[in-house]
Steps between C-alpha positions, in 0.01 A plus 500: 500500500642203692887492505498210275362710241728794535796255476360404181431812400899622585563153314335658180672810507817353519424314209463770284775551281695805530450772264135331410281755739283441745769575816348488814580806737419413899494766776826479784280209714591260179841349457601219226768389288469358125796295438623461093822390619408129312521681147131459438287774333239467845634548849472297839283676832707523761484619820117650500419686860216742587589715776846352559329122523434190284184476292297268763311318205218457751444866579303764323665834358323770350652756272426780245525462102355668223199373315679420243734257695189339641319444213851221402611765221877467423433099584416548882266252469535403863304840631273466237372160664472687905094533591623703797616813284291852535572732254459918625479622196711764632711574136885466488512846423343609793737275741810591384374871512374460907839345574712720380284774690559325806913444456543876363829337443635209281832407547573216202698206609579158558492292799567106412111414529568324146813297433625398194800254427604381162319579179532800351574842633279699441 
């Protein structure tokens, strides 16, 4: 997708309400901020980068989703409408299964790729 489109992709998800589903999870190359510090129910994109730079709205990106993603359910429309997806049919399942063979170890935590301020805490 160009970078135009992933900012307004990032500019949907931070327009989902919290608590209303549909929360976005982005590997460690993805870093934003969704700002409810104005008191309203949908947040503000802030700070979007892709291996530690800028969205260049001009360049192209490609990343990995589900089907499900792709097809716009849970209203993202906006990969719904990209002619240059290719779906693997490889199954979630099988994915998640395959990478967790490769780690042999998960190690749960945080690292600031997501930022929230305001809003509620969740």
């Amino acid at each position: 997708m160009k970078g135009s489109e992933i900012t307004a992709l990032f500019e949907f998800i931070a327009s989902i309400p919290q608590g209303a589903g549909g929360w976005a999870q982005v590997s460690e190359e993805v870093r934003y901020t969704i700002d409810y510090s104005a008191g309203f129910e949908k947040g503000v994109l802030k700070d979007l980068s892709i291996h530690g730079a800028p969205v260049d709205p001009d360049a192209e990106y490609t990343f990995i989703t589900n089907d499900y993603l792709m097809s716009g359910g849970d209203g993202y429309t906006i990969l719904a409408n990209n002619i240059s997806s290719y779906n693997t049919s490889t199954t979630l399942r099988d994915a998640v299964t395959e990478y967790v063979k490769h780690m042999k170890i998960l190690s749960p935590e945080t690292d600031g790729r997501i930022t929230v301020i305001g809003g509620l805490q969740l």
